[in-house]
C-alpha positions as CSV (number, residue, x, y, z in Angstrom):
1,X,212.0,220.3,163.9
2,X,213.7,223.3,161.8
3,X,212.9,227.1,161.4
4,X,211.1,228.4,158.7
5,X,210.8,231.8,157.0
6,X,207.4,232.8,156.4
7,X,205.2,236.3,155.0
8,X,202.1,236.7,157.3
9,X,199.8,239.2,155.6
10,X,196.4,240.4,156.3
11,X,193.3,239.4,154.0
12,X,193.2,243.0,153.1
13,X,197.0,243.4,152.8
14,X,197.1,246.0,154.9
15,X,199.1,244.6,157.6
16,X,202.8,241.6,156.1
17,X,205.5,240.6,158.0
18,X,208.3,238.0,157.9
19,X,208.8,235.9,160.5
20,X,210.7,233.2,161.4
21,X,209.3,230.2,163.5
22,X,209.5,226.5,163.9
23,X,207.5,224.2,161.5
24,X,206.4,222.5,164.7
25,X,204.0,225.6,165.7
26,X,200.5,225.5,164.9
27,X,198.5,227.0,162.3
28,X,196.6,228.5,165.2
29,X,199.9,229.8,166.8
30,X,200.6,232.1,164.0
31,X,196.6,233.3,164.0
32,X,197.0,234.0,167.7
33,X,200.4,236.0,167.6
34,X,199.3,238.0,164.3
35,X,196.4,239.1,166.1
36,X,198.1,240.2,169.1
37,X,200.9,241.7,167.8
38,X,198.8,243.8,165.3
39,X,195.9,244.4,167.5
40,X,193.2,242.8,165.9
41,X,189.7,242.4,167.1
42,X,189.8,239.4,169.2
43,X,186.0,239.0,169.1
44,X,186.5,237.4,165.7
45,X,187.3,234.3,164.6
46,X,190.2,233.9,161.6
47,X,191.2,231.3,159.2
48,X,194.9,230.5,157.7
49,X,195.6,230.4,154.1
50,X,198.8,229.5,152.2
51,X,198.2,231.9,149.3
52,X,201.3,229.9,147.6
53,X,199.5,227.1,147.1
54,X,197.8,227.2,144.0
55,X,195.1,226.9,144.4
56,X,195.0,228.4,148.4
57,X,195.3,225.8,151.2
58,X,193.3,226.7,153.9
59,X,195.0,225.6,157.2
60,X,193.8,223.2,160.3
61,X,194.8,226.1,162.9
62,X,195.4,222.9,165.0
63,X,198.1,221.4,162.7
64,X,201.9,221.9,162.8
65,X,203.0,224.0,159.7
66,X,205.2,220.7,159.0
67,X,202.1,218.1,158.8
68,X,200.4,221.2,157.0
69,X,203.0,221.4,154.1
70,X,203.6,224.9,154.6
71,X,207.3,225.4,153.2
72,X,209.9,228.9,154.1
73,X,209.8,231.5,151.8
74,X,205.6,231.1,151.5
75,X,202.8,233.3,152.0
76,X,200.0,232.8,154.5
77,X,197.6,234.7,155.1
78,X,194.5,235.4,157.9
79,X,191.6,236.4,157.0
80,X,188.6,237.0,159.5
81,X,185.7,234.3,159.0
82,X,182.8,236.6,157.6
83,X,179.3,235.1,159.3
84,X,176.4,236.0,157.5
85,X,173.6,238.2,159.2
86,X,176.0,240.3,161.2
């Protein structure tokens, strides 16, 4: 296990931060603590992406960042999954 440096950004870019975390956390970790620290609708379901990758990765929310690749110093970013009809 070792600490990472990532940029979490919103889909619409509205909302980036850097954090620094473990690359044993989950995908899903860093969905859950984006949406509560910026107070996100928790009725919807997101999605990771490393934006770094080229081309984008989306992420397992259940896999670590490790077994997911994700590197310090990349960008990842959640979007909100868009369901047709609503």
């Amino acid at each position: 296990m070792s600490d990472i440096t990532l940029i979490i950004r919103t889909a619409d870019r509205t909302k980036k931060a850097e954090i620094t975390v473990s690359d044993s956390q989950t995908c899903g970790d860093i969905i859950q603590a984006s949406v509560d620290n910026w107070a996100m609708p928790k009725d919807t379901d997101y999605t990771i992406t490393n934006v770094s990758k080229n081309p984008p990765q989306t992420l397992n929310p259940s896999t670590s960042l490790e077994k997911a690749g994700v590197l310090s110093g990349e960008t990842l970013e959640i979007q909100p999954v868009l369901v047709a009809g609503r």
